[in-house]
N, C-alpha and C positions, 0 to 999 in steps of 0.2 A: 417558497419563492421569495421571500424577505432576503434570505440570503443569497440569490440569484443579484434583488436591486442591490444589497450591500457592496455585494463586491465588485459589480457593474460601478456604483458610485468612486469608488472608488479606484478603479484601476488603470489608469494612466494621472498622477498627480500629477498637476501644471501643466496639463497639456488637455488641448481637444486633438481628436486623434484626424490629421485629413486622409478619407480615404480617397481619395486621388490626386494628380496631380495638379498644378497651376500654372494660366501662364498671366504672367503680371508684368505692369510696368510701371513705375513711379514720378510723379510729377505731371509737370505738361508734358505733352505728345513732342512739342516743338522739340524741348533741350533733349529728352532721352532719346529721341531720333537724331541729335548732335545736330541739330538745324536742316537738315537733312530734307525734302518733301515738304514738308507743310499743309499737306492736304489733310481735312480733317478725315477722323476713322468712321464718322457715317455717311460719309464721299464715296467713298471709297466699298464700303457693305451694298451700295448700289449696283453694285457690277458684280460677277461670280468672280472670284480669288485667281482664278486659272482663264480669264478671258476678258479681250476687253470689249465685250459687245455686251448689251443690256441686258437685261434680264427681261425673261417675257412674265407678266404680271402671272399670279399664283396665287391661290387663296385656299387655305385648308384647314377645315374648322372641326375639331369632333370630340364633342359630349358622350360623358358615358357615364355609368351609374354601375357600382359595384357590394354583392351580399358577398360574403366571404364568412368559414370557420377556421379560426388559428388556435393551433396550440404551439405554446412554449415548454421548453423542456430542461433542465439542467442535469447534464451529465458526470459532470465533474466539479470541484470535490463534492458535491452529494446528490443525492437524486430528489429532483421535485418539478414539477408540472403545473403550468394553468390552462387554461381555455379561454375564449373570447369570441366573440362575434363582431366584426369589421365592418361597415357599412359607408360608403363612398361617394363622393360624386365628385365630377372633377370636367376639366377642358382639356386639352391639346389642340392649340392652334398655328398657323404658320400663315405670313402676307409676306410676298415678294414681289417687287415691281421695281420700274425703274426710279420713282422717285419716294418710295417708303418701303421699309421693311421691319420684319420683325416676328418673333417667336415670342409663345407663352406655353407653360405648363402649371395649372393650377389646381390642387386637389383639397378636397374639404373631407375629413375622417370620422366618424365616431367609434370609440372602441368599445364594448360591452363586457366587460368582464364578472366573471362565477366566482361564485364561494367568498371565503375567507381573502384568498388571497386576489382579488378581484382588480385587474387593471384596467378605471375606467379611464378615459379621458379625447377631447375634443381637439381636432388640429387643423390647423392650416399649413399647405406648405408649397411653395411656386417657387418657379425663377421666369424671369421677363428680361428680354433685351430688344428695343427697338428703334429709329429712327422715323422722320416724317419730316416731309421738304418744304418747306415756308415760303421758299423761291426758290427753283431748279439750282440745281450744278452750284447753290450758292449760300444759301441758309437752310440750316436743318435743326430739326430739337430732335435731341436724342435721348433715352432713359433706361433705367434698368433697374429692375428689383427680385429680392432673394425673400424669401419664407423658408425656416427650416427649424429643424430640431436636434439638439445636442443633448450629451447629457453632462453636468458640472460637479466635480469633485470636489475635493476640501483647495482644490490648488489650480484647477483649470475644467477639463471635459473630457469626456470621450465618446466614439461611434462604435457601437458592440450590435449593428446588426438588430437582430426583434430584441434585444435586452432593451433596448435603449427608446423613449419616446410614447412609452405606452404607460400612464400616468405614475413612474417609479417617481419617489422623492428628489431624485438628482437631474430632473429633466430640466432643460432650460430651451427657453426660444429664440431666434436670432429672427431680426427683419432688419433687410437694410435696403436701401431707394438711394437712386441719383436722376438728375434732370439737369438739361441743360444745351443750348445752341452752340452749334458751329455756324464758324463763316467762312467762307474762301473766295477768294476771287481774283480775277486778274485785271491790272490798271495799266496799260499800255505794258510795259514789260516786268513788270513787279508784280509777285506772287504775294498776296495779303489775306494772312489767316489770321484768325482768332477764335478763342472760346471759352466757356462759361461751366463750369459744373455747379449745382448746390446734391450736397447729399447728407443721409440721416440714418443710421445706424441705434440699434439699439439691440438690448439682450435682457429677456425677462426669466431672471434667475429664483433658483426656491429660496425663499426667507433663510436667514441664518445658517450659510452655508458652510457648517460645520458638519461633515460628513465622517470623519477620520474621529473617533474618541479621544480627548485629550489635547486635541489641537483648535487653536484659533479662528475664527474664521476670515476667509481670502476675499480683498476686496476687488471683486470680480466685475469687470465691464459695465456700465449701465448703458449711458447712450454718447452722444456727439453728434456734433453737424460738421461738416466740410464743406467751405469755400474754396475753390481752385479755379486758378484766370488764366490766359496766356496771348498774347498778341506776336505777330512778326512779319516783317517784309523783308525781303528779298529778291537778287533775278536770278535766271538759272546760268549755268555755265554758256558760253558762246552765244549769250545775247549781246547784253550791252559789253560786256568784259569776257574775256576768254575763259577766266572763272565765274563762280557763283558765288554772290556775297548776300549774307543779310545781317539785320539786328534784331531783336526781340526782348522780351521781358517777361515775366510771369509771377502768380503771387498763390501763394498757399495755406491755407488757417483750419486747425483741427481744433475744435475744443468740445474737451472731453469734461463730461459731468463730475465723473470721479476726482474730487479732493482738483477742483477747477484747472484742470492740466492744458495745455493750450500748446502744439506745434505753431512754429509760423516762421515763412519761407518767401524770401523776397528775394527775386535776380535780374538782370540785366545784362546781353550777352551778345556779341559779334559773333558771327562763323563765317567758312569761306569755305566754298568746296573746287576741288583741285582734278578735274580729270586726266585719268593717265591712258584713259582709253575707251573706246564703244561702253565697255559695262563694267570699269571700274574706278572708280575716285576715289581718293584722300579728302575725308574733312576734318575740318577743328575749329572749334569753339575760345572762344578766353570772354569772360567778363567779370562780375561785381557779384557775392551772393550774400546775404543775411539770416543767418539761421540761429533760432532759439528754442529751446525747450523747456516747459515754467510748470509751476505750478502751488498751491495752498499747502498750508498742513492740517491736519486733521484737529477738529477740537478736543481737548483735554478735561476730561471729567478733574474736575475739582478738589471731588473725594477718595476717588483712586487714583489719580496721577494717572489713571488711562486713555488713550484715545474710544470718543464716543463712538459708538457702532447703530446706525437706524436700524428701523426694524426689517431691515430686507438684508442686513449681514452686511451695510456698507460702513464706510468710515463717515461721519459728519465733515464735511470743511467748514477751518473757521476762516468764516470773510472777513474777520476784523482784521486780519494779520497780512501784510507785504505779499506778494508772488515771492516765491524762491526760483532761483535759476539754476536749474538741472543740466543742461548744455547749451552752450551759446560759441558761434564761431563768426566771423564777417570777414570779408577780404577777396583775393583773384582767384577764381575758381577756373577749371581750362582742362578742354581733352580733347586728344585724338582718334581716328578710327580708318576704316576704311570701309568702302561699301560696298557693292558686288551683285551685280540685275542683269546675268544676261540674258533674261526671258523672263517674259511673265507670269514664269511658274515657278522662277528662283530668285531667292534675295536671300543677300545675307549681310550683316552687317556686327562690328567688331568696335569698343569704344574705350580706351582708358584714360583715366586724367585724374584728378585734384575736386574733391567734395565734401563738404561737413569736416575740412581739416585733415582729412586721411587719403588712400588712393580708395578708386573708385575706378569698377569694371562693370560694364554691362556691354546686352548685343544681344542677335537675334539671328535663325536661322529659320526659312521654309520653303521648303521643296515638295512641290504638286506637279509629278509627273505623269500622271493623268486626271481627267476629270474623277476619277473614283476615288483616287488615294492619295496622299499628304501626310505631310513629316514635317513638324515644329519645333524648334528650340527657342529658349529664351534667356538669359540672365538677366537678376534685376540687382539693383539696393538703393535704398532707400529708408526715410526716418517717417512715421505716423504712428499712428495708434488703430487699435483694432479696427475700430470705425473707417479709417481711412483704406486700411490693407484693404477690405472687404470691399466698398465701395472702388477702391482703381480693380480689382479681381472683375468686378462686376463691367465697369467699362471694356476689358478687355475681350469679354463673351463676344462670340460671332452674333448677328441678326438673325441666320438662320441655322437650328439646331433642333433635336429630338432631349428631352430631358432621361437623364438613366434614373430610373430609382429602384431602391430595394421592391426586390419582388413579393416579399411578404410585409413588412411594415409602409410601404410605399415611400418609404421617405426618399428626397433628394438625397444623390449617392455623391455629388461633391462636384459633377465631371456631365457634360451634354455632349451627345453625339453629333460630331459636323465636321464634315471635310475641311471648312474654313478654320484660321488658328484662333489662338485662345479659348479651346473650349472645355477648362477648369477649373475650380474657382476652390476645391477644399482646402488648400495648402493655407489660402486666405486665413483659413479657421483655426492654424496651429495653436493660437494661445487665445483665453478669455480675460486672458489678468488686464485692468485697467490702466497698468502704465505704459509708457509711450516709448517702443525699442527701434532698433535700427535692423532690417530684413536683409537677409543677401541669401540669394540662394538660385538656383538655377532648375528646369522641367525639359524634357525630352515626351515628345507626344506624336502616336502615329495614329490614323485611322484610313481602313481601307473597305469600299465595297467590293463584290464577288458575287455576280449574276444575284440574287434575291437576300445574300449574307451582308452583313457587317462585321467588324470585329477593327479592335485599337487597344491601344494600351499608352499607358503614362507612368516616367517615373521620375521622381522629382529628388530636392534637398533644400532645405528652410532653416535657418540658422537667425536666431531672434536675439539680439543684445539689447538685454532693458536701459532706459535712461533713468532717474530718478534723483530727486536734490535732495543734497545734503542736508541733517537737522530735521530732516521730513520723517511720517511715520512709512513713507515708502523707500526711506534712503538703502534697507539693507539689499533692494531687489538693483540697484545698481551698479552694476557690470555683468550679474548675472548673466546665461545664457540657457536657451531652451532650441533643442535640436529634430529636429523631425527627418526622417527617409521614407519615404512613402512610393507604391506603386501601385496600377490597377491593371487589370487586363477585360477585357467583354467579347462577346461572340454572341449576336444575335441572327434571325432568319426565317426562313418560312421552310415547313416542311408541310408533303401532302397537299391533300385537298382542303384548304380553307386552317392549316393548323400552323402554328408559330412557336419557335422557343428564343430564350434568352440564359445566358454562361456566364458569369462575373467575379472576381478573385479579386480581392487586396492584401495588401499588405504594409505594414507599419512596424517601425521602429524609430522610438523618443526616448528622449533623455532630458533632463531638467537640474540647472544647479539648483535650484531653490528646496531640494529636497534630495538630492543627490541618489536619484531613482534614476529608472529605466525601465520601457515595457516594449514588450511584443503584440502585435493583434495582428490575426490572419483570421480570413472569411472568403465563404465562397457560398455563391447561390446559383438556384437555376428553376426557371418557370418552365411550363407549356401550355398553351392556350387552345381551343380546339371551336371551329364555330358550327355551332348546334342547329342555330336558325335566321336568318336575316341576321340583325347585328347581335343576337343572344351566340355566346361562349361559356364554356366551360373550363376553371383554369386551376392551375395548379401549382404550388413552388413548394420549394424546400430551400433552409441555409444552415450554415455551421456557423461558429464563430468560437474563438482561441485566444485567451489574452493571457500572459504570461509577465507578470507584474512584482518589482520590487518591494511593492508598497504592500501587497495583500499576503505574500509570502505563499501563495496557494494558486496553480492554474485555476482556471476556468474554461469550463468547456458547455456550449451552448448551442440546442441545435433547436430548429424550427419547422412548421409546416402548414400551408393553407390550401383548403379547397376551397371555390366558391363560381360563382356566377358573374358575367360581366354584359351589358348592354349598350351597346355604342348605338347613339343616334344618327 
């Protein structure tokens, strides 16, 4: 089984693999929505996506406790086996009303492993997305946090299914948090929004992450905080003006631990919206933006002319020495789009212009044509750092959702089940590396219910261009690129008397210049639950998993299986 973790560490270099898709958006809410609404996004989670009538309150709370035996198995290239005993306890909760909302899923693990080759270890793992109202219809705090587990390679991560998470040498842990108030309101005819995020990111990786023989080790993520502001008024079309005018501003600051790397984003901007009809308008934006990307260099051993390395396989910064400037641009930033609402089960919207010096596309598509089922699209881009992707992924979660996770290791699968959009956050995870790149990529996402079923699927594209300054010891990862295609599919339900299953599939393809690799990973699982007594079940899963890797020069083939017990309160 050593050589199950070996080649698990190692099989997608420079990359965490996301197994599903994402939908993200970058910056304030105001400008990516091209000035557009103004309503904040937990205004809005107050009301069901497909209606504009309240929600009647909901409260759904359930604890459970789970004994479980797992074995692991390696099929390919050679044969070996362990065993374990899983032991769980966990929540699924869900509140909905008209003036708070909000979903958790949080599970707490021990694993027991046999023999020699013995997989112990302790986990935590959740995701949370919620709001709560301060004053009706007008100030709210809203929050969100992720617990999860990856596993980190000599160059980034990957997700292999039960390989991955059960104390191998390459595990690594991600927690990231955001908090923060809206405001909205209206002042005789002027729409007045603002708001506040603070957020916190980190990743607790193995000491001296030299996985790869021969190679160096990768100065891999640690943590960051993010500051992001945004303010703006305006009025709407055919109030005071035939059109709708505002101005606004917003401010954005990542800094990241590693070798003191720092985004920071300052703008100021007019928009006008132009209607051409009942449910279609022209808008556009022009204003002022300021953007930088900085950071230290690493200190220099003395006696080896080397960069020093801590003992957790990071780089030292020296703070004696200047910031370096990695990218820097200021000047008229300006786009166009058009919008499109003719009911409130469709919107779509479309935006190109002038950003960070280059052009610049994003936009949005969702269509809920009935309460059961729903259809998402997104385009984003955008500049941050791990820290920052994660946390706007995390903003974007609906309020109310079911969490997926792997049926045999329980981990978060990347993606939450909910009619509402944004609900996936793995794309977030494409890279661990500590420098600060610029995202674009786009997610297509469907979920539909069917009398007592579910089923969805997401499939996305992530394309990551590192920044890094020159003279630094990160200069070589500087234009670089890291590419992800990712997809999932699920099918969940209830069959019989009192019994349940769950069907789930991904799939992944990455690429990295930084090592001029590329891997494949496919997986697929499927439980059934069966209830024995009051809340006593009986349950059962199997999964495969398939990585096919430039780096290992050998597939891998890995399959799984659990029986156990489960007791919901």
């Amino acid at each position: 089984m050593k050589r199950v973790q070996y080649l698990a560490s190692i099989a997608a270099v420079a990359l965490v693999l996301p197994v599903s898709a994402q939908a993200q958006s970058w910056g304030d809410d105001d400008y990516v929505s091209g000035g557009g609404g103004g309503q904040p996004a937990s205004s809005r989670d107050s009301r069901d996506s497909r209606s504009d009538q309240p929600l009647r309150k909901r409260i759904d709370v359930q604890p459970y406790i789970e004994v479980s035996q797992v074995g692991l198995f390696e099929l390919s290239p050679d044969s070996d086996a362990v065993t374990y005993t899983q032991i769980a306890a966990g929540i699924d909760a869900s509140v909905q009303g008209r003036n708070n909302g909000g979903s958790v899923s949080l599970r707490y693990e021990r694993n027991i492993g046999y023999g020699d080759a013995a997989l112990d270890s302790n986990t935590v793992t959740g995701v949370a997305r919620g709001y709560a109202s301060i004053v009706p219809q007008a100030l709210t705090l809203e929050a969100g946090a992720l617990a999860a587990r990856t596993q980190v390679d000599n160059a980034g991560g990957s997700r292999l299914g039960a390989v991955e998470g059960n104390g191998t040498d390459s595990e690594s842990r991600v927690y990231s948090a955001y908090v923060g108030p809206n405001f909205s309101s209206r002042v005789g005819e002027a729409d007045v929004s603002a708001n506040y995020r603070f957020g916190y990111t980190r990743v607790e990786a193995p000491d001296a992450l030299v996985t790869t023989p021969g190679t160096a080790p990768v100065d891999v993520f640690n943590d960051s905080t993010v500051h992001s502001a945004s303010a703006r008024v305006g009025v709407r079309p055919d109030g005071v003006l035939p059109v709708g005018v505002g101005v606004g501003g917003g401010f954005y600051q990542e800094d990241i631990s590693n070798l003191d790397q720092r985004v920071r984003d300052m703008y100021a901007r007019a928009d006008v919206t132009v209607p051409l009809g009942r449910t279609v308008q022209l808008v556009g934006g022009i204003g002022y933006e300021d953007v930088s990307v900085s950071s230290r260099d690493a200190l220099i051993d003395a006696g080896t002319g080397l960069p020093q390395i801590d003992s957790n396989g990071r780089y030292v910064t020296d703070t004696s020495q200047p910031r370096r400037i990695a990218f820097e641009t200021d000047g008229l930033i300006w786009d166009v789009g058009v919008v499109w609402r003719p009911s409130s089960r469709t919107a779509f919207e479309a935006h190109y212009g002038r950003r960070y010096d280059s052009d610049t596309y994003y936009g949005s598509f969702a269509y809920a044509p009935t309460s059961r089922s729903s259809v998402n699209i997104s385009v984003y881009d955008g500049i941050s750092g791990f820290g920052g992707a994660l946390n706007q992924a995390l903003v974007a979660l609906p309020t109310q959702f079911e969490a997926n996770r792997n049926a045999v290791t329980g981990d978060i699968n990347g993606c939450v089940s909910s009619l509402q959009s944004g609900s996936c956050f793995g794309g977030a995870l494409a890279s661990v590396r500590s420098s600060i790149f610029r995202s674009r990529g786009g997610v297509l996402s469907y979920a539909q219910q069917v009398g007592r079923m579910s089923t969805g699927f997401g499939i996305g594209y992530d394309r990551r261009t590192f920044i890094a300054a020159p003279g630094t010891v990160l200069a070589a990862a500087d234009g670089l690129t890291e590419e992800s295609f990712y997809g999932s599919v699920f099918l969940s339900g209830q069959v019989g008397q009192g019994g349940g299953f769950t069907l789930n599939g991904y799939g992944n393809y990455l690429t990295s210049d930084f090592t001029d690799s590329s891997a494949w990973v496919l997986g697929t699982s499927a439980s059934y639950n069966q209830q024995l007594y009051m809340g006593l079940s009986a349950r059962a899963a199997v999964s495969l998993d398939y990585l096919d890797s430039d780096v290992s020069g050998e597939d891998l083939k890995t399959a799984s299986a659990l029986v156990g017990l489960r007791y919901d309160f």
